[in-house]
C-alpha positions in Angstrom: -19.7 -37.1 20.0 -19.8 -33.3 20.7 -15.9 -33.5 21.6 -15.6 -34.9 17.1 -17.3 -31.8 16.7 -15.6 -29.3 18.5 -12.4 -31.0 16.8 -14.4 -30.7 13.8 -15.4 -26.7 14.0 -12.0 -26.2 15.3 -10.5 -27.7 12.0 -12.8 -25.6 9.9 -12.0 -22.3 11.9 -8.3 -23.1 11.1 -9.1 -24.5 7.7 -10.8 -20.7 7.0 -8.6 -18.5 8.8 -5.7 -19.9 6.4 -7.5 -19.5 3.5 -8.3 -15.4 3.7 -4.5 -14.9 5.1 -2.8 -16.8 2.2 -5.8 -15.3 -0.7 -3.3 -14.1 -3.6 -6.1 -13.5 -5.9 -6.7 -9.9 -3.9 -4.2 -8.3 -6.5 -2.5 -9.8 -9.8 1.4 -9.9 -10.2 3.1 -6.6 -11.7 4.4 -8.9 -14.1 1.5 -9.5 -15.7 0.1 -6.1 -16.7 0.4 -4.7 -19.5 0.0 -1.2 -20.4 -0.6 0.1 -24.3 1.4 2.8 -25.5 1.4 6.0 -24.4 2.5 9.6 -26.4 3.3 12.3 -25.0 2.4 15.4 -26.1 4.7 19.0 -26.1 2.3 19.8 -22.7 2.8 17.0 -20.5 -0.3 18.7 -18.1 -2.6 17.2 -21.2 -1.2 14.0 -20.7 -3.9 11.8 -18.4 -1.9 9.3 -16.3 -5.0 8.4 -14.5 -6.5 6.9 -17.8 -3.5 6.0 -19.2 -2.6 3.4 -16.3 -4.0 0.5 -15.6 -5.0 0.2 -12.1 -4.2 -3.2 -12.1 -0.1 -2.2 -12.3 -0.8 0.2 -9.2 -2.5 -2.5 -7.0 0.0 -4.8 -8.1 2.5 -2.6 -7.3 1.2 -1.8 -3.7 -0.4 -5.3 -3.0 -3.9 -3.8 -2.3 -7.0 -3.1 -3.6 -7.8 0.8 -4.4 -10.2 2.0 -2.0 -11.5 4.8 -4.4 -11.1 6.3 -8.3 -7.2 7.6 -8.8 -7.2 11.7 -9.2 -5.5 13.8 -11.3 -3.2 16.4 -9.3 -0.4 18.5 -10.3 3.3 17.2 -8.8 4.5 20.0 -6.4 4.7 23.8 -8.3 5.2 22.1 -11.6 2.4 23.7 -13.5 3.5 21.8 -16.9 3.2 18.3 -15.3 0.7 15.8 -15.4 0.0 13.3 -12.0 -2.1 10.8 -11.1 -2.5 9.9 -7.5 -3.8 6.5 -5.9 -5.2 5.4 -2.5 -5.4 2.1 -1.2 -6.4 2.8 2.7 -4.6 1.5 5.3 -2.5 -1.3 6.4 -3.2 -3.4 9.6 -0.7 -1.1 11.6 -2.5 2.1 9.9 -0.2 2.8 7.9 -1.2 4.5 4.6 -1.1 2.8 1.2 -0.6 5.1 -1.4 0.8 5.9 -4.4 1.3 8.8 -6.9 2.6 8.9 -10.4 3.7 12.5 -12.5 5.4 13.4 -15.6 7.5 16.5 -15.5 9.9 18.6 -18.1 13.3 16.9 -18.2 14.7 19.2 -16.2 13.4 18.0 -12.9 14.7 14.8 -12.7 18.5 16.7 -12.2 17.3 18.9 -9.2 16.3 16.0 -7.0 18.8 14.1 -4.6 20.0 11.5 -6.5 20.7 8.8 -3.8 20.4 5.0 -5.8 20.9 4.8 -9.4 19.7 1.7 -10.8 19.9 0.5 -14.3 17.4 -0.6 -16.8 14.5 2.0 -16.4 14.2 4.7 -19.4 17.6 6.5 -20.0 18.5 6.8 -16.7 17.0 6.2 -13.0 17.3 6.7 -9.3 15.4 5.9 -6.0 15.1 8.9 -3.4 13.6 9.1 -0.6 10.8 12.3 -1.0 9.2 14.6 1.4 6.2 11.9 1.6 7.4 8.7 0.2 10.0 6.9 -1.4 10.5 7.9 -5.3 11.9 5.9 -8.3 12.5 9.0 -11.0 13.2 7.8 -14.2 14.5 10.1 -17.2 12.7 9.1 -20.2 14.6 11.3 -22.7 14.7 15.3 -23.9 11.2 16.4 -23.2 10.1 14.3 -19.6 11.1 12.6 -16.3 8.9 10.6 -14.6 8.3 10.1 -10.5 6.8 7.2 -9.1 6.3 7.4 -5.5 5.0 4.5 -2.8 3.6 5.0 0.5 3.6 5.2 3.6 6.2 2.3 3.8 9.2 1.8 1.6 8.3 -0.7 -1.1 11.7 -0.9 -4.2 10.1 -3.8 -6.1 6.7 -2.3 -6.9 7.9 0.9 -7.6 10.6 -0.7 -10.1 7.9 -2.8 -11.6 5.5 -0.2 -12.0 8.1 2.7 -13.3 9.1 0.0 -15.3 5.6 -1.1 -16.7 5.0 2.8 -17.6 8.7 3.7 -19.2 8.0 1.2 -21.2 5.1 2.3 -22.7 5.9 6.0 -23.2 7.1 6.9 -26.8 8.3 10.6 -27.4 
């Protein structure tokens, strides 16, 4: 009898473990976000990503749950951008999952290193790899570029779905 159980609590132990390494309900699929549209204004640094984006695309995109409220920050020395940046902790090698979004004047999306182009994304697109993470820019037209960045570990699909996801909804 107590050798059934053993088998028995074995089973379960298995039976559990399973379950909360394949769980998928931790974050949707990027595909099934939606974002309304946003407008930007002549002053991108009034535009507020952070509200503007549902967090849903960004845990989607990173495969994680947010481990806080996104913040609003200002992308390097750009003064008339507008950013939003997201933390999702660590992975199970400690690696940090994060992400940050900005919108910046046109003109920055020519002065990065322009290493992938991909098609598809807003007028124009490119991955590079930045001083912190990989990037997708994307130029949206005259007035803004937009970077998306992913870290601490490269991650092409979720920053293409999200950069996607917001392109999408900006209207100049």
């Amino acid at each position: 009898m107590s050798y059934h159980r053993f088998l028995l609590t074995v089973l379960m132990l298995v039976t559990l473990t399973v379950t909360a390494c394949t769980n998928q309900a931790a974050t949707p699929r990027a595909d099934a976000v939606t974002m309304p549209p946003l407008t930007l204004t002549a002053d991108l640094s009034k535009v507020d990503l952070c509200r503007a984006i549902p967090l849903a695309a960004v845990e989607a995109a990173l495969d994680a749950k947010l481990t806080g409220a996104p913040q609003r920050f200002t992308y390097g020395d750009a003064s008339a951008s507008s950013g939003c940046q997201y933390d999702a902790g660590a992975d199970s090698q400690g690696a940090a999952r994060f992400a940050y979004v900005a919108l910046l004047p046109a003109a920055a999306y020519d002065q990065q290193p322009q290493a992938a182009p991909i098609s598809g994304i807003g007028r124009a697109a490119y991955f590079t790899d930045g001083a912190d993470a990989r990037q997708l820019w994307v130029r949206l037209g005259d007035k803004a570029a937009l970077v998306v960045a992913i870290g601490d570990r490269p991650n092409d699909d979720g920053l293409t779905a999200l950069g996607r996801l917001i392109a999408s909804a900006i209207k100049e």
